[in-house]
LOMARMI-367031 format. One record per residue: residue in one letter; x, y, z of N, C-alpha, C, CB in turn. Coordinates in steps of 0.02 Angstrom, whole numbers, padded with zeros to 5 digits, always signed. Glycine has a CB too. Example, Ala and Ser with C-alpha at 12.3 -4.5 7.8 and 13.67 -1.06 7.14 Angstrom:
<recs>
A+00660-00284+00390+00615-00225+00390+00660-00165+00390+00565-00224+00452;S+00642-00112+00354+00684-00053+00357+00645+00002+00394+00704-00030+00286;
</recs>
This chain:
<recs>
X+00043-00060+00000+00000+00000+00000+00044+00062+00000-00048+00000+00062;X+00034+00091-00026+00060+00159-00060+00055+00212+00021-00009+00193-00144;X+00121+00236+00039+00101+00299+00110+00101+00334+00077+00142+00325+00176;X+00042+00394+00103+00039+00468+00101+00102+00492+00135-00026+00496+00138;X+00125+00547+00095+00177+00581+00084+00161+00628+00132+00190+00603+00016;X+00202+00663+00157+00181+00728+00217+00231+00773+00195+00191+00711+00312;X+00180+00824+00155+00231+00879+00135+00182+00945+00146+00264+00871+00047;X+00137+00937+00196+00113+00996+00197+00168+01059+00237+00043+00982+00231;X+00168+01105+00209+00213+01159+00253+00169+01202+00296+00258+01211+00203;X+00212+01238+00355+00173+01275+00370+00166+01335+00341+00178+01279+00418;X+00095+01375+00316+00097+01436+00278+00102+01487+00328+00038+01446+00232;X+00169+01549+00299+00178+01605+00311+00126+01638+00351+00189+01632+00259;X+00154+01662+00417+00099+01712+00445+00089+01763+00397+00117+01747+00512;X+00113+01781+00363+00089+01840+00324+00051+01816+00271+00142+01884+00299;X-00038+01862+00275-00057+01828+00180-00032+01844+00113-00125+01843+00155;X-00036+01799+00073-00012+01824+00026-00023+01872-00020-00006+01793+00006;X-00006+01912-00059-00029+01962-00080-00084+01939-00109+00010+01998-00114;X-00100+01903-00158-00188+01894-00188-00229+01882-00142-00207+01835-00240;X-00208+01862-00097-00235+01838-00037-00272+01889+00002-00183+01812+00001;X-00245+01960+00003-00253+02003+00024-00292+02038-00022-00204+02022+00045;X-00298+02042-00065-00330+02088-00132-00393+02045-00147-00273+02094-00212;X-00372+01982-00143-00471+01947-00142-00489+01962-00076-00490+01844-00152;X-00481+01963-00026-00512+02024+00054-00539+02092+00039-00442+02052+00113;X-00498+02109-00003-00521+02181-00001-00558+02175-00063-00462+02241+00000;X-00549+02144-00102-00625+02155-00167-00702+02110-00124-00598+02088-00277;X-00694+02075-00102-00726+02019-00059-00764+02074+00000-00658+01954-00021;X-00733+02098+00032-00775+02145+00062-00789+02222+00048-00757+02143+00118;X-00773+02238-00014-00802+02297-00064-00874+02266-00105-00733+02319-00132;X-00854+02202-00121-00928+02165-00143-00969+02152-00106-00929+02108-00170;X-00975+02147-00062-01018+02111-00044-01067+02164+00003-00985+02050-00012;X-01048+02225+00012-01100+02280+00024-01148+02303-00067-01042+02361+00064;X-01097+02323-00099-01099+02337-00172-01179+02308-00191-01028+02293-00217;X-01162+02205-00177-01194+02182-00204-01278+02179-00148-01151+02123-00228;X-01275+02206-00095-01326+02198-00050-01360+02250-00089-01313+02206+00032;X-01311+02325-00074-01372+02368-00095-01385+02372-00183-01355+02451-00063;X-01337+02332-00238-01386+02332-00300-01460+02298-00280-01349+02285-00366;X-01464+02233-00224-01517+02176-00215-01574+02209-00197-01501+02120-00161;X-01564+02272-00118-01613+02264-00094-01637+02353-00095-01603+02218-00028;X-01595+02394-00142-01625+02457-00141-01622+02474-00226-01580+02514-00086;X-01571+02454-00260-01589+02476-00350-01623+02437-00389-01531+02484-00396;X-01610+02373-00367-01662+02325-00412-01737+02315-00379-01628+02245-00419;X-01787+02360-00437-01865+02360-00415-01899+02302-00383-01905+02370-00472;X-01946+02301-00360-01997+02273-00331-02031+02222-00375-02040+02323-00309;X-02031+02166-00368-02044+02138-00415-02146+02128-00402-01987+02070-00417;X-02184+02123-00454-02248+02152-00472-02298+02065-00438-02252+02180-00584;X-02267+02036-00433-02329+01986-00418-02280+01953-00349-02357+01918-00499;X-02201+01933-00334-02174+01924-00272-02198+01958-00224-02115+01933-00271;X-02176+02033-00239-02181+02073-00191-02080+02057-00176-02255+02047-00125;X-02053+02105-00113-01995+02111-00089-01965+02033-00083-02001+02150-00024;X-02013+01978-00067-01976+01939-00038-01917+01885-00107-02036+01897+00012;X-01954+01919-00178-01916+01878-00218-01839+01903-00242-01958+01866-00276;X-01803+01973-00185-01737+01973-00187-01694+01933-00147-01722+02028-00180;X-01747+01885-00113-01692+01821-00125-01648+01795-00148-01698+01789-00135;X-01678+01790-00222-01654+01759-00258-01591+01768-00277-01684+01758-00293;X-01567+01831-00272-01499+01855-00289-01465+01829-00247-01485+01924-00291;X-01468+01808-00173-01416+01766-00143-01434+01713-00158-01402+01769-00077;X-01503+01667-00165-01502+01590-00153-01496+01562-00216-01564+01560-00118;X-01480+01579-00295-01456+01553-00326-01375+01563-00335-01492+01560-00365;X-01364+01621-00328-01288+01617-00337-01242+01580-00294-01264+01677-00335;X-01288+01590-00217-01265+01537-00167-01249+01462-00194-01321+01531-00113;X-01301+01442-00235-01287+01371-00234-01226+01353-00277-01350+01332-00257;X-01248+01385-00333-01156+01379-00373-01094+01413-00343-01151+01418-00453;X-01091+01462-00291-01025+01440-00251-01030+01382-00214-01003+01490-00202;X-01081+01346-00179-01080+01292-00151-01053+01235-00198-01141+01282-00127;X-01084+01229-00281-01051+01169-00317-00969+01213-00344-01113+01135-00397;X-00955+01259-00324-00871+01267-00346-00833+01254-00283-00846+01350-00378;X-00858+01252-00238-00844+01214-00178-00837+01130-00190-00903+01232-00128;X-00890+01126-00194-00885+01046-00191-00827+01011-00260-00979+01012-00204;X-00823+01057-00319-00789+01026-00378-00730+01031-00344-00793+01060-00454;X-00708+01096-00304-00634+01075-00251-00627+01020-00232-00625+01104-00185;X-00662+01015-00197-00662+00939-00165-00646+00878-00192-00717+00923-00145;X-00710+00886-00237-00688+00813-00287-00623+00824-00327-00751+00794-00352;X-00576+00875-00352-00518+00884-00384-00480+00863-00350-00502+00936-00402;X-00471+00911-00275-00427+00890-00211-00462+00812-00217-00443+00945-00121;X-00478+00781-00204-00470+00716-00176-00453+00654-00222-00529+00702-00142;X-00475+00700-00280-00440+00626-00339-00381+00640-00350-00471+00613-00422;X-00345+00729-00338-00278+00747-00329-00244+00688-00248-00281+00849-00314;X-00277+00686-00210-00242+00652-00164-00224+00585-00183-00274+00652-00109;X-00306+00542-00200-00292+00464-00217-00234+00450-00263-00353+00432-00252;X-00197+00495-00305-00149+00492-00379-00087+00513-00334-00171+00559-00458;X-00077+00559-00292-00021+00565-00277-00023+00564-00194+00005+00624-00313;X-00051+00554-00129-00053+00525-00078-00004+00599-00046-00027+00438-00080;X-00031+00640-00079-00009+00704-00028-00064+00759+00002+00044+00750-00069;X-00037+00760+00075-00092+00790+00119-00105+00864+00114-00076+00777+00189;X-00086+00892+00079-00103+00965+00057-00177+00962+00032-00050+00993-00006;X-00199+00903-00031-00232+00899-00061-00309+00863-00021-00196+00875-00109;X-00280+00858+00036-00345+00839+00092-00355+00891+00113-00337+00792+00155;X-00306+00906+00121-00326+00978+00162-00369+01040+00144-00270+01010+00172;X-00348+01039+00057-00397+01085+00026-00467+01042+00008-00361+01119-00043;X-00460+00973+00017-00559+00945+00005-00582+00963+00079-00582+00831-00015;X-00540+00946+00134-00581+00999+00173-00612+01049+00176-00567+01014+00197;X-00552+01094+00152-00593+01179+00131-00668+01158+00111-00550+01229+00045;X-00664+01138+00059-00701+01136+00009-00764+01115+00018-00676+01106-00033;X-00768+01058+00079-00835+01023+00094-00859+01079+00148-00828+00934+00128;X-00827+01101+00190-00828+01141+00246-00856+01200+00204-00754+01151+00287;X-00843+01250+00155-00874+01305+00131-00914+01297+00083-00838+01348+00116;X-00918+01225+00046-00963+01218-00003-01026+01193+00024-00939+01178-00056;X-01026+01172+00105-01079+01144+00133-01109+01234+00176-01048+01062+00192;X-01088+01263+00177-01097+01322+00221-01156+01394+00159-00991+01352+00247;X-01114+01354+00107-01150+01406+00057-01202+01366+00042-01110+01434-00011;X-01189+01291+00023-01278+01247+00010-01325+01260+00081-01269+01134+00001;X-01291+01278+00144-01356+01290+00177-01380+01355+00196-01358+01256+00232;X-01346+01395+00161-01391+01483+00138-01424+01455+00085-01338+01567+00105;X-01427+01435+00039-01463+01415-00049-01531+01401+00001-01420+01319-00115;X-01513+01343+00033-01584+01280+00080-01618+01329+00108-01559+01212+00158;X-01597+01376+00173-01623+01424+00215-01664+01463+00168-01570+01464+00254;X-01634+01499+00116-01655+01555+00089-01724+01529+00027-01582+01595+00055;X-01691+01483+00009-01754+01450-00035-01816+01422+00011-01724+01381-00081;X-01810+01396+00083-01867+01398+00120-01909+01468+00159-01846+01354+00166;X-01870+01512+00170-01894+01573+00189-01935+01604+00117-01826+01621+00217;X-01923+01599+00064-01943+01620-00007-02011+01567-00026-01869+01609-00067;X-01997+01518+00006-02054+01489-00026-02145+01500+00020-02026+01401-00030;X-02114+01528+00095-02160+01501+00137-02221+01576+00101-02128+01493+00240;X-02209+01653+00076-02261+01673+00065-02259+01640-00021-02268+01753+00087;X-02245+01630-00049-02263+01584-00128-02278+01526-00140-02217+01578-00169;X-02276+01482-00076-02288+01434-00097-02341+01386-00049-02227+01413-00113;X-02339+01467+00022-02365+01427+00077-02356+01390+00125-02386+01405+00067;X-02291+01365+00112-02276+01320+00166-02175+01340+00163-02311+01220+00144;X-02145+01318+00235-02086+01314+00242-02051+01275+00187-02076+01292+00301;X-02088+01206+00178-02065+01133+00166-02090+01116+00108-02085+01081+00215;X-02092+01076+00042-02113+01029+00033-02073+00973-00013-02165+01049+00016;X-02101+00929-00016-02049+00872-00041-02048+00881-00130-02082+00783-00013;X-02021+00943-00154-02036+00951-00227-01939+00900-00229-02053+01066-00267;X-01956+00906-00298-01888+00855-00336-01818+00895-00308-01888+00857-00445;X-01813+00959-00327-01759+01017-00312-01737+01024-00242-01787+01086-00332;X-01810+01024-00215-01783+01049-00137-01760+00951-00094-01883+01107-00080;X-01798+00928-00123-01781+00872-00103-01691+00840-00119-01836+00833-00137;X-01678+00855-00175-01615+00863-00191-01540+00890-00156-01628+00892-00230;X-01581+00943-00140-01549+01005-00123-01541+00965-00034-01607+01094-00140;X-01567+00965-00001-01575+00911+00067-01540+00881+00072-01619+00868+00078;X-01546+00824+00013-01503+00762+00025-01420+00777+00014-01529+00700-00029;X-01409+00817-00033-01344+00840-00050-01297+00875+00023-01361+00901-00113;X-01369+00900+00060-01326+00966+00106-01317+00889+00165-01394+01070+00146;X-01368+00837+00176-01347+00790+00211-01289+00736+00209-01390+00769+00214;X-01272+00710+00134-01229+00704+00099-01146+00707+00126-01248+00746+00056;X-01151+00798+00101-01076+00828+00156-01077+00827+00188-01044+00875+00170;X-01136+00821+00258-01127+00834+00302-01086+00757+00342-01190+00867+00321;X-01125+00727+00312-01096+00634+00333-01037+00636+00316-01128+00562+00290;X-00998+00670+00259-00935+00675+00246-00904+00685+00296-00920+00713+00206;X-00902+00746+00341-00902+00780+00397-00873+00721+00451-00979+00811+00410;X-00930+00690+00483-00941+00614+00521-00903+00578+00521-00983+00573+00504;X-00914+00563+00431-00852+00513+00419-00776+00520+00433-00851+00501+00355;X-00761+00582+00407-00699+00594+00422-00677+00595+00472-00683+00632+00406;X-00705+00654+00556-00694+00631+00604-00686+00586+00634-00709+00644+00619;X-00722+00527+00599-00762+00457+00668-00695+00411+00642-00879+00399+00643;X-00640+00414+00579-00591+00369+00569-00519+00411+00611-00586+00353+00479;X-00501+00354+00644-00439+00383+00684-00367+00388+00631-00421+00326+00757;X-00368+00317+00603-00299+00320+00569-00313+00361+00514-00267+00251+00545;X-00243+00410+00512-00254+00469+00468-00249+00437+00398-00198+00532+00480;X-00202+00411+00385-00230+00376+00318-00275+00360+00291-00220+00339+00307;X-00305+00305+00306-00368+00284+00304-00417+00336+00302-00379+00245+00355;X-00417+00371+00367-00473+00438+00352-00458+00480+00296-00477+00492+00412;X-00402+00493+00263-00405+00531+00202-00417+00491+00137-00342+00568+00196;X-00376+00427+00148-00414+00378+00082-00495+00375+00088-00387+00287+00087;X-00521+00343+00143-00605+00334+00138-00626+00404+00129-00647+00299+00211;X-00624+00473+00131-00638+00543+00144-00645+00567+00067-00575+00584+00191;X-00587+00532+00026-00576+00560-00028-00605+00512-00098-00502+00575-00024;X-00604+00464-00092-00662+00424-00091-00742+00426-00086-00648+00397-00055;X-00756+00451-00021-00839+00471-00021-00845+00554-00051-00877+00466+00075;X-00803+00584-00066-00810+00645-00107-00818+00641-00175-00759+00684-00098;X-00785+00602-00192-00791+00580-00258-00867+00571-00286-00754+00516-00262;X-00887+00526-00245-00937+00493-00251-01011+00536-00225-00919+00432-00215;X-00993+00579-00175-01033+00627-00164-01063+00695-00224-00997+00649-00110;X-01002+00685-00243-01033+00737-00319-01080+00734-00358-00999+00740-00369;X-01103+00680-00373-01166+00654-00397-01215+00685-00366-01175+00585-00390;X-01221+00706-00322-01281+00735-00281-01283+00817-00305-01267+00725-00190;X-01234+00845-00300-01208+00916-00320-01256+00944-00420-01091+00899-00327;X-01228+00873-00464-01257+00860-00531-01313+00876-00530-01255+00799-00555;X-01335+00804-00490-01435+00807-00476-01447+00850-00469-01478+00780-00421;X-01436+00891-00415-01477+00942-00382-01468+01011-00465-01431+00971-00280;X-01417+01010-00484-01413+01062-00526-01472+01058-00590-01338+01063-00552;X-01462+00985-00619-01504+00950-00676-01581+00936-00669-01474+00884-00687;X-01585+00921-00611-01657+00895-00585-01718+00932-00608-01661+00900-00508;X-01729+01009-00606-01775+01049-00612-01779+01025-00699-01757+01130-00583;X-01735+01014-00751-01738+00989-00813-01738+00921-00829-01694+01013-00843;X-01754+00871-00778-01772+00816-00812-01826+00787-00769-01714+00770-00827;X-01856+00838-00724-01913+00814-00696-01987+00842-00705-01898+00814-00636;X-02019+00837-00737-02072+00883-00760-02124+00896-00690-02116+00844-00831;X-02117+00879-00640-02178+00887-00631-02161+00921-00540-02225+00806-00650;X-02098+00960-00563-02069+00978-00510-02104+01074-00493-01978+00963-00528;X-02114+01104-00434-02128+01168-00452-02099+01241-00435-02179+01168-00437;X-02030+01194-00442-01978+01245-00433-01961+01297-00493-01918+01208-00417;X-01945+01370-00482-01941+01369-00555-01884+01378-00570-01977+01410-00590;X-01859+01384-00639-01803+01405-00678-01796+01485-00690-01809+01370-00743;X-01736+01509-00654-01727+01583-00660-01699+01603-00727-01679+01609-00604;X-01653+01552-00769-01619+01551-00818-01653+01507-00861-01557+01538-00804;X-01677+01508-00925-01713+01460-00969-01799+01451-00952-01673+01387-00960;X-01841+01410-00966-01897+01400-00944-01899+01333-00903-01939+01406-00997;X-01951+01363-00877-01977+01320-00790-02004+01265-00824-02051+01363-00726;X-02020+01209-00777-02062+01173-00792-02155+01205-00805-02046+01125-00739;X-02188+01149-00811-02234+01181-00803-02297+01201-00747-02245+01163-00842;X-02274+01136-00698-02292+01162-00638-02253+01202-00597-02307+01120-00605;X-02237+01243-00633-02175+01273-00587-02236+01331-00558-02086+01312-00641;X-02204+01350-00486-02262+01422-00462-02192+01465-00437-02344+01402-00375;X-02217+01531-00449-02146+01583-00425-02097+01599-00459-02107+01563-00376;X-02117+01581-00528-02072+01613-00590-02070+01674-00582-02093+01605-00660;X-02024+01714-00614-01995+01791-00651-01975+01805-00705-01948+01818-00631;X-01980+01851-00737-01962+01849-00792-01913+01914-00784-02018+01845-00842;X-01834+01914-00820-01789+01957-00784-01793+02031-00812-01717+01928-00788;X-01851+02025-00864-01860+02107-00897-01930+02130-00876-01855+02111-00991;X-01948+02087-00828-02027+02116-00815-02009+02176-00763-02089+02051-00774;X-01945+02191-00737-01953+02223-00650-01875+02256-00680-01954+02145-00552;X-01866+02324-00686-01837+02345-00683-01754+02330-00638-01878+02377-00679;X-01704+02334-00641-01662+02317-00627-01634+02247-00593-01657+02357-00608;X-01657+02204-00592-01657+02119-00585-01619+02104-00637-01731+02076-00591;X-01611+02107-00682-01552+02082-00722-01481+02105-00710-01564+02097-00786;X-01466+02172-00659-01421+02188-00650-01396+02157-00587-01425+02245-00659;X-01453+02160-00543-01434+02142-00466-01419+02042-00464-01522+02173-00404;X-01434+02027-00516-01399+01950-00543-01360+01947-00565-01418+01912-00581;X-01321+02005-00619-01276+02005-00638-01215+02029-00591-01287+02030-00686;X-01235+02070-00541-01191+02097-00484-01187+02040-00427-01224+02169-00453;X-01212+02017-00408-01218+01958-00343-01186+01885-00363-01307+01942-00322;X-01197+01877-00442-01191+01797-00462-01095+01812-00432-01217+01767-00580;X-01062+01846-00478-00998+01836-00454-00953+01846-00386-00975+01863-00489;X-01009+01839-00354-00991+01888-00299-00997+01842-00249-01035+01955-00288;X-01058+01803-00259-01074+01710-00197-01038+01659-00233-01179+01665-00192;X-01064+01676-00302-01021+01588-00341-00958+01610-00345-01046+01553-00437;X-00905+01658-00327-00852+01656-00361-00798+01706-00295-00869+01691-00448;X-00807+01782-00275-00765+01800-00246-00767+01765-00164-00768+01869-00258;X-00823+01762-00142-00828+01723-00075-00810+01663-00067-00884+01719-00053;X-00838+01614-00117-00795+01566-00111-00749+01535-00100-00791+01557-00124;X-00717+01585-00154-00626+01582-00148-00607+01607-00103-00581+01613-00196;X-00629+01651-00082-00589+01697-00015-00605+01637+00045-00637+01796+00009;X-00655+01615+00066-00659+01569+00109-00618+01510+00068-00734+01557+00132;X-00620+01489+00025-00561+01419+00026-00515+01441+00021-00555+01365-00024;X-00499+01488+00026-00396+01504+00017-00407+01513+00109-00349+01617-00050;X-00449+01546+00131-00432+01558+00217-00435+01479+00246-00504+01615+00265;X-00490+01450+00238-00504+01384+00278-00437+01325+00251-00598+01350+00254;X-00415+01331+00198-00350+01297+00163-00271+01303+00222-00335+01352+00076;X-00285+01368+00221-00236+01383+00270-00227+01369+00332-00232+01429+00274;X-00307+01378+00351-00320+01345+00411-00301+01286+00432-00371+01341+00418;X-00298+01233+00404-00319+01158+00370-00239+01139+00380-00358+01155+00271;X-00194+01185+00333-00128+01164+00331-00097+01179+00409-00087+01204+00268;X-00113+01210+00438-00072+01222+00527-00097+01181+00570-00084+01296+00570;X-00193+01131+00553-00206+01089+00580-00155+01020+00578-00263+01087+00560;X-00143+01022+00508-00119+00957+00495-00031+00954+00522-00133+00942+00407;X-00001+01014+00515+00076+01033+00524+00063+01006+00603+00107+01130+00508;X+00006+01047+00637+00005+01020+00726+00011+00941+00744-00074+01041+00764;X-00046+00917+00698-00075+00847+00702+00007+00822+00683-00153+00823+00639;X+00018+00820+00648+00104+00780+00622+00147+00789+00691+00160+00834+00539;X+00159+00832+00697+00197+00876+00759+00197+00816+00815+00147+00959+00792;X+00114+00830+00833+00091+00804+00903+00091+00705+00894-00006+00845+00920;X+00101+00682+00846+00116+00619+00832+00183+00603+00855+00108+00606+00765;X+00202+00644+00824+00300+00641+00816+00322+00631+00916+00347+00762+00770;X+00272+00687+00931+00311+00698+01018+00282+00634+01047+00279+00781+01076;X+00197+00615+01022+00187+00560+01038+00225+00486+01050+00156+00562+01008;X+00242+00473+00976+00280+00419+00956+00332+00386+00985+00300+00432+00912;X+00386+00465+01014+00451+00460+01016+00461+00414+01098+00486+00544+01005;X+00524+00389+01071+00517+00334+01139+00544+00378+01199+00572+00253+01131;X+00512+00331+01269+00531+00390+01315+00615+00383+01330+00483+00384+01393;X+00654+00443+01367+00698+00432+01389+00694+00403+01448+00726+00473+01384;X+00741+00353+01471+00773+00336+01527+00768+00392+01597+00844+00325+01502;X+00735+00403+01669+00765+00439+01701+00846+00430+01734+00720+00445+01739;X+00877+00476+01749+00928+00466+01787+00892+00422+01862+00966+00545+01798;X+00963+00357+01856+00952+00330+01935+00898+00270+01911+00912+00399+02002;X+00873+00269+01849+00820+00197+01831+00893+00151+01784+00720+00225+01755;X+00878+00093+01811+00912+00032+01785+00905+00001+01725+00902-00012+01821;
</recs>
């Protein structure tokens, strides 16, 4: 059996410069993109206020699947070359791609309860969307509940893999299930869909999507997986560390035989 390699380093107290410049665009956006959502882009005519949701809970979910494609990269990067850097970043990855799928969940149940009436219901999407956020979360479980670090990063990287499939579904589902009544913000809904928009009916909604999408699916993201990455690497530098002092045989006291 092939050992994992231990070459994680510890990263520089200092961030790195992009590092620092996605912070500062990262928190220039993310006011930017509140007030295009909830003061320039109009009122939409049959929602009412509550459908500027939408500007966080879809873009949310595709930073959640550029999260999770970390993951699955990092971990088929690990199984090929058995180095722990590349755990370290599917950590990131499950850890912030599961954090942004449960703003998408939250925000799509707060949105539905005046449109649809209820908190809950078992449509194809949201049902999807559930199982996926339960999914990582078992990832989570799993990983903790295995002691030998090996093993926990082989089985870890492994059920990520395999976890992606859920990430697909949930994206595809609203298009191969007709009878779902979620709708499609991009393309056309099904046909039971209830709580459609249309992005030229309401004055500035095409902008406040175009301002927010890059801003959940793309600068937050990254800014949280480059921070939690880092994080990840001083866990693991400790964890190695604290083995090593573990391991080492004891000395002899003076005056023992």
């Amino acid at each position: 059996m092939n050992q994992a390699i231990e070459v994680c380093a510890l990263p520089a107290e200092r961030q790195p410069r992009a590092l620092r410049l996605l912070n500062v665009l990262t928190l220039l956006a993310l006011p930017v993109g509140l007030y295009v959502a909830l003061v320039h882009a109009g009122t939409d005519t049959s929602q009412g206020q509550v459908q500027r949701l939408f500007y966080l809970h879809m873009p949310a979910f595709f930073g959640a699947a550029l999260a999770f494609g970390g993951a699955l990269l990092a971990s088929i990067g690990y199984l090929y070359k058995r180095e722990t850097c590349y755990d370290s970043f599917a950590v990131a990855g499950v850890e912030v791609g599961l954090t942004l799928a449960l703003v998408n969940l939250v925000s799509g149940s707060i949105w539905a309860r005046p449109i649809w009436n209820t908190w809950w219901t078992w449509d194809p999407r949201l049902t999807s969307a559930a199982v996926m956020c339960l999914t990582y979360a078992a990832w989570l479980v799993l990983r903790n509940g295995i002691e030998n670090a090996q093993q926990r990063r082989r089985m870890a990287s492994v059920y990520a893999i395999l976890a992606f499939v859920t990430v697909i579904l949930t994206l595809i589902i609203i298009r191969i299930r007709p009878d779902t009544i979620h709708p499609a913000v991009i393309g056309p809904s099904a046909a039971n869909a209830q709580g459609s928009f249309e992005l030229a009916a309401t004055p500035g909604v095409s902008t406040a999507l175009l301002v927010n999408f890059p801003i959940w699916s793309l600068l937050l993201p990254l800014t949280l997986l480059w921070h939690r990455y880092r994080l990840q690497l001083r866990v693991e530098v400790l964890e190695q560390r604290k083995a090593l002092v573990l391991n080492a045989p004891l000395r002899p006291r003076r005056g023992d035989s």
